[in-house]
VMD Tcl script that draws the C-alpha trace (Angstrom):
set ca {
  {52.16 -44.50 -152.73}
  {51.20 -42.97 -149.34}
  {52.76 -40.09 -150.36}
  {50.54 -39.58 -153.51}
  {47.52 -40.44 -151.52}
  {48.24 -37.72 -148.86}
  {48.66 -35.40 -151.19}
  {45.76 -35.82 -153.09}
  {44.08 -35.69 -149.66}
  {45.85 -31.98 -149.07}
  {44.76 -30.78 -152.18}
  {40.81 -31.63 -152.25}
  {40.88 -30.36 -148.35}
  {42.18 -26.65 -149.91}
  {39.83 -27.04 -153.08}
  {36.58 -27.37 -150.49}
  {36.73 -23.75 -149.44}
  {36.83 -22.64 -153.21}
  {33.83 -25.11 -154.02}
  {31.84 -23.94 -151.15}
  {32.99 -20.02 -152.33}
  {31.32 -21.09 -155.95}
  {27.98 -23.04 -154.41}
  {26.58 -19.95 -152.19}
  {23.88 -18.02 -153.93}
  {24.54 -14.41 -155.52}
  {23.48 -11.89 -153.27}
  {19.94 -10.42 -154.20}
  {20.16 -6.91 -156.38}
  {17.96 -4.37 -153.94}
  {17.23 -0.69 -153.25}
  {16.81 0.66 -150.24}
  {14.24 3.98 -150.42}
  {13.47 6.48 -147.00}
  {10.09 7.90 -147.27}
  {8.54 10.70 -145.30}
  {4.64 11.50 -144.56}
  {3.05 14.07 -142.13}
  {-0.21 14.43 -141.14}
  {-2.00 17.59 -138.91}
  {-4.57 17.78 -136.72}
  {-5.99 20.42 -133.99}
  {-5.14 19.37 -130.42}
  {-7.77 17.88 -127.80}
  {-5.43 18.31 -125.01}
  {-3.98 21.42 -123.45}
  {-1.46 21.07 -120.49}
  {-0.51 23.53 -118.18}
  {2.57 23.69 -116.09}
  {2.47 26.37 -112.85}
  {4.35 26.86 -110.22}
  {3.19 27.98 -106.24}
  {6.83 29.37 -104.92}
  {6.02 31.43 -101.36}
  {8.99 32.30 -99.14}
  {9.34 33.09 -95.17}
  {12.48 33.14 -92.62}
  {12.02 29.22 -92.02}
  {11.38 26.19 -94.00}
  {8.29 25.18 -91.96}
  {6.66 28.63 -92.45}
  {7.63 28.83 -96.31}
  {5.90 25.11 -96.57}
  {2.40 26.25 -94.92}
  {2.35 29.01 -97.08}
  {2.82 27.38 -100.51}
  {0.54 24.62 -98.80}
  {-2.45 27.07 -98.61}
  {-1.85 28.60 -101.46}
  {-1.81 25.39 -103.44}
  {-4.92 24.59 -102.21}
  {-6.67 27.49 -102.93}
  {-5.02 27.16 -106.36}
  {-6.24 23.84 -106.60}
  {-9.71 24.02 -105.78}
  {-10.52 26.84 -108.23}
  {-8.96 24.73 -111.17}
  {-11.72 22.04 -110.05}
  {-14.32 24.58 -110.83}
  {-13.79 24.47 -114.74}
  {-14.91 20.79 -114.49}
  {-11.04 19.87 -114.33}
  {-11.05 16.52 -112.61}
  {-8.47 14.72 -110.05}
  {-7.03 12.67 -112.82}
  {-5.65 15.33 -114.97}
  {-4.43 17.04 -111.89}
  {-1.03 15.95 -110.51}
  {1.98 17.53 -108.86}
  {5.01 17.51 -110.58}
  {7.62 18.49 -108.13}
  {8.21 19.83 -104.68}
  {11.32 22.26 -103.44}
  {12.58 23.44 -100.89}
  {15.76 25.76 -101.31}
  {17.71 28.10 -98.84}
  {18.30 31.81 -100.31}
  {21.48 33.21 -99.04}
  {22.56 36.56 -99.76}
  {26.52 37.02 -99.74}
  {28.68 40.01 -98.38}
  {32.07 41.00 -98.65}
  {33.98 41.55 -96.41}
  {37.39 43.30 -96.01}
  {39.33 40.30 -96.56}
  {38.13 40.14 -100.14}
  {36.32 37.32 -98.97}
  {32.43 36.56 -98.97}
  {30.04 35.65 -95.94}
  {27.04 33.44 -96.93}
  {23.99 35.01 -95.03}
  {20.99 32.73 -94.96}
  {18.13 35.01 -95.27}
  {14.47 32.77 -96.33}
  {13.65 29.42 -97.15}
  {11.51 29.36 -100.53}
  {9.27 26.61 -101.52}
  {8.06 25.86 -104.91}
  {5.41 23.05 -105.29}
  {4.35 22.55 -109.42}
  {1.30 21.21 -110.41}
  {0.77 19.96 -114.09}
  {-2.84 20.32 -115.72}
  {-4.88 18.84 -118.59}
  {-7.37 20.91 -119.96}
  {-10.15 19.05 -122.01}
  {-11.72 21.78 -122.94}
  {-9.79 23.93 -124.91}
  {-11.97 26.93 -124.63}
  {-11.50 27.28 -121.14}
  {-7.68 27.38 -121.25}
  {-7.11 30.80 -121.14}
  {-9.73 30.79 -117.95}
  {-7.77 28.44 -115.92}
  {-4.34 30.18 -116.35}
  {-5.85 33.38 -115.61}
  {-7.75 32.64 -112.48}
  {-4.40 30.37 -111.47}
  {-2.25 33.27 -111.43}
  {-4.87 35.64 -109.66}
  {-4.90 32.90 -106.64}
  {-1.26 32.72 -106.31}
  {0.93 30.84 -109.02}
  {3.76 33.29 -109.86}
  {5.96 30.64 -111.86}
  {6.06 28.23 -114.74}
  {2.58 29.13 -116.99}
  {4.36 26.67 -119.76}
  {1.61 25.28 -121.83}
  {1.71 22.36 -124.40}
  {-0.69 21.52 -126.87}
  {-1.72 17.33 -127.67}
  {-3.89 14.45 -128.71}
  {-5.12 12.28 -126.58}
  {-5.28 9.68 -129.60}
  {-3.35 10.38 -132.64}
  {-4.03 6.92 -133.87}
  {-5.99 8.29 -137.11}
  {-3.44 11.01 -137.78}
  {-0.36 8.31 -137.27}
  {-2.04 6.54 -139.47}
  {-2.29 9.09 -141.82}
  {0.84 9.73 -142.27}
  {2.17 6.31 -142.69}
  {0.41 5.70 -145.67}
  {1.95 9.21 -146.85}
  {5.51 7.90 -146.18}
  {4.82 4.52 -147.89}
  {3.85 6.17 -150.87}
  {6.38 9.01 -151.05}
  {8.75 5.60 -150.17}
  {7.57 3.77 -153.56}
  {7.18 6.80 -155.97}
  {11.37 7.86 -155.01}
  {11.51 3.81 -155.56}
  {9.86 3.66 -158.64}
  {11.98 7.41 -159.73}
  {15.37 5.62 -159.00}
  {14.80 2.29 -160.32}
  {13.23 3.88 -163.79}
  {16.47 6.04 -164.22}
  {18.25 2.89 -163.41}
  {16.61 0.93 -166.25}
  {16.22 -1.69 -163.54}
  {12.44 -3.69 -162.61}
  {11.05 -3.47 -158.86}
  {10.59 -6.49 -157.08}
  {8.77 -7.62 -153.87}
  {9.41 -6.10 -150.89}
  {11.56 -7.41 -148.67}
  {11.42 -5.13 -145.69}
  {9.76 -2.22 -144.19}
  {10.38 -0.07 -141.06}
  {8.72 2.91 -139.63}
  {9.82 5.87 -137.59}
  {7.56 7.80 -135.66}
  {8.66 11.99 -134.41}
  {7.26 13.60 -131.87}
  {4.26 16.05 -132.84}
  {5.74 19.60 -133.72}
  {2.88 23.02 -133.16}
  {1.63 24.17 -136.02}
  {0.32 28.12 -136.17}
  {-1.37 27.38 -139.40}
  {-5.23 28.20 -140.12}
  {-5.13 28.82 -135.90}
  {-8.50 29.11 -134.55}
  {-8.47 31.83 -131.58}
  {-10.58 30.52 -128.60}
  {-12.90 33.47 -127.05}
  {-11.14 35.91 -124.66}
  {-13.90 35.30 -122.09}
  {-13.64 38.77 -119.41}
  {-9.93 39.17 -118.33}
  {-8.83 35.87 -120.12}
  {-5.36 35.10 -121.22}
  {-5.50 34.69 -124.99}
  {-4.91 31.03 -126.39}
  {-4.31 29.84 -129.53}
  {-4.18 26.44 -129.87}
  {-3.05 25.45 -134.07}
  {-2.24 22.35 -135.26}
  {-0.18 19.53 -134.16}
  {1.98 17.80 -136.45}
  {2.88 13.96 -136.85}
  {5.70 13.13 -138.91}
  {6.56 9.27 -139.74}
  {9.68 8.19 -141.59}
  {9.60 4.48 -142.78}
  {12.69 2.77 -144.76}
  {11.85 0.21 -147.43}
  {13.81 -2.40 -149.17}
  {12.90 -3.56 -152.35}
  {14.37 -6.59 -154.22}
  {15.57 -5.89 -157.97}
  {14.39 -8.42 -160.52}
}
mol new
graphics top color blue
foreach p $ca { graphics top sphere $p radius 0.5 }
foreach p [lrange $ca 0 end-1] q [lrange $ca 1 end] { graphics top cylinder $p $q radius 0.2 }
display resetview
């Protein structure tokens, strides 16, 4: 009798897995769409990149030299209206330069010859039109390096914005494409994620800011703001 009772004990303990298996819901049917939206929009923002680098036989004298040069730099940039807060020094360096002979050994003999120094100053430029200004009059006063410039937006809320809504509905009409073909219904959704890249220069429809006497011409374009967003929809 104990027997039979253990055994029927054995048996409902292996049938609970296959009960449990059988009471869990069916997974919900859903689609999974990517959708991509871009929006443009002419920049507000230039930024300038240049580099002081002035040399001498010791680090000391190379220093005062890119110092006053710097400054010079610096104080003609405030002149365009450029204020203290878009005005900040990216980097200092100071570097040996050695040149290297041979000698009869095959050999080479390190000779340490000047001490250069290279201080880099990054600018924002508010006003576009004076762009091509600042870099010129930079480079007359001493800069001889860098002269990278980037075009941006100080608020690309709008444009983000934009080109969400783009990607949401590119994201529904593949959605609606796919499920059609699939002689399935769309559901609710049942979740949404976005992806924002980096904006990307655009040359088109490029408005050319006036060469003002000796200017360096600038072109500013379009930035671009792309958004990706992935949506899950459930499947009736």
């Amino acid at each position: 009798m104990k027997r039979s009772i253990l055994a029927l004990g054995l048996a409902a303990a292996l049938a609970l897995p296959t009960l449990a298996k059988a009471a869990e819901p069916a997974p919900t049917p859903r689609i999974v769409v990517t959708g991509e939206g871009s929006a443009a929009v002419a920049p507000d923002l230039a930024i300038l990149t240049l580099s002081v680098m002035r040399e001498a036989k010791t680090a000391r004298e190379a220093l005062d030299a890119n110092n006053a040069a710097m400054t010079e730099v610096i104080e003609a940039i405030k002149q365009f209206g450029i204020a203290d807060r878009d005005l900040q020094t990216a980097g200092i360096q100071i570097n040996p330069r050695y040149n290297y002979n041979n000698k009869p050994d095959g050999s080479q003999e390190a000779e340490l010859v000047a001490y250069q120094v290279t201080n880099t100053l990054t600018v924002r430029i508010r006003d576009l039109v004076k762009t091509g200004e600042v870099l010129d009059k930079a480079v007359s006063l001493g800069v001889n390096q860098g002269g990278s410039i980037a075009f941006a937006n100080e608020d690309p809320k709008a444009v983000l914005e934009e080109a969400r809504r783009k990607a949401v509905e590119n994201a529904m009409a593949k959605a609606r494409t796919l499920s059609d073909a699939a002689g399935v219904e769309l559901g609710r959704v049942l979740e949404i994620s976005d992806q924002t890249y980096n904006s990307q220069p655009m040359p088109i429809e490029a408005k050319a800011f006036d060469a003002r006497a000796g200017a360096v011409p600038v072109q500013a374009g379009e930035n671009a703001y792309n958004v990706q967003v992935n949506i899950t929809f459930e499947l009736k």
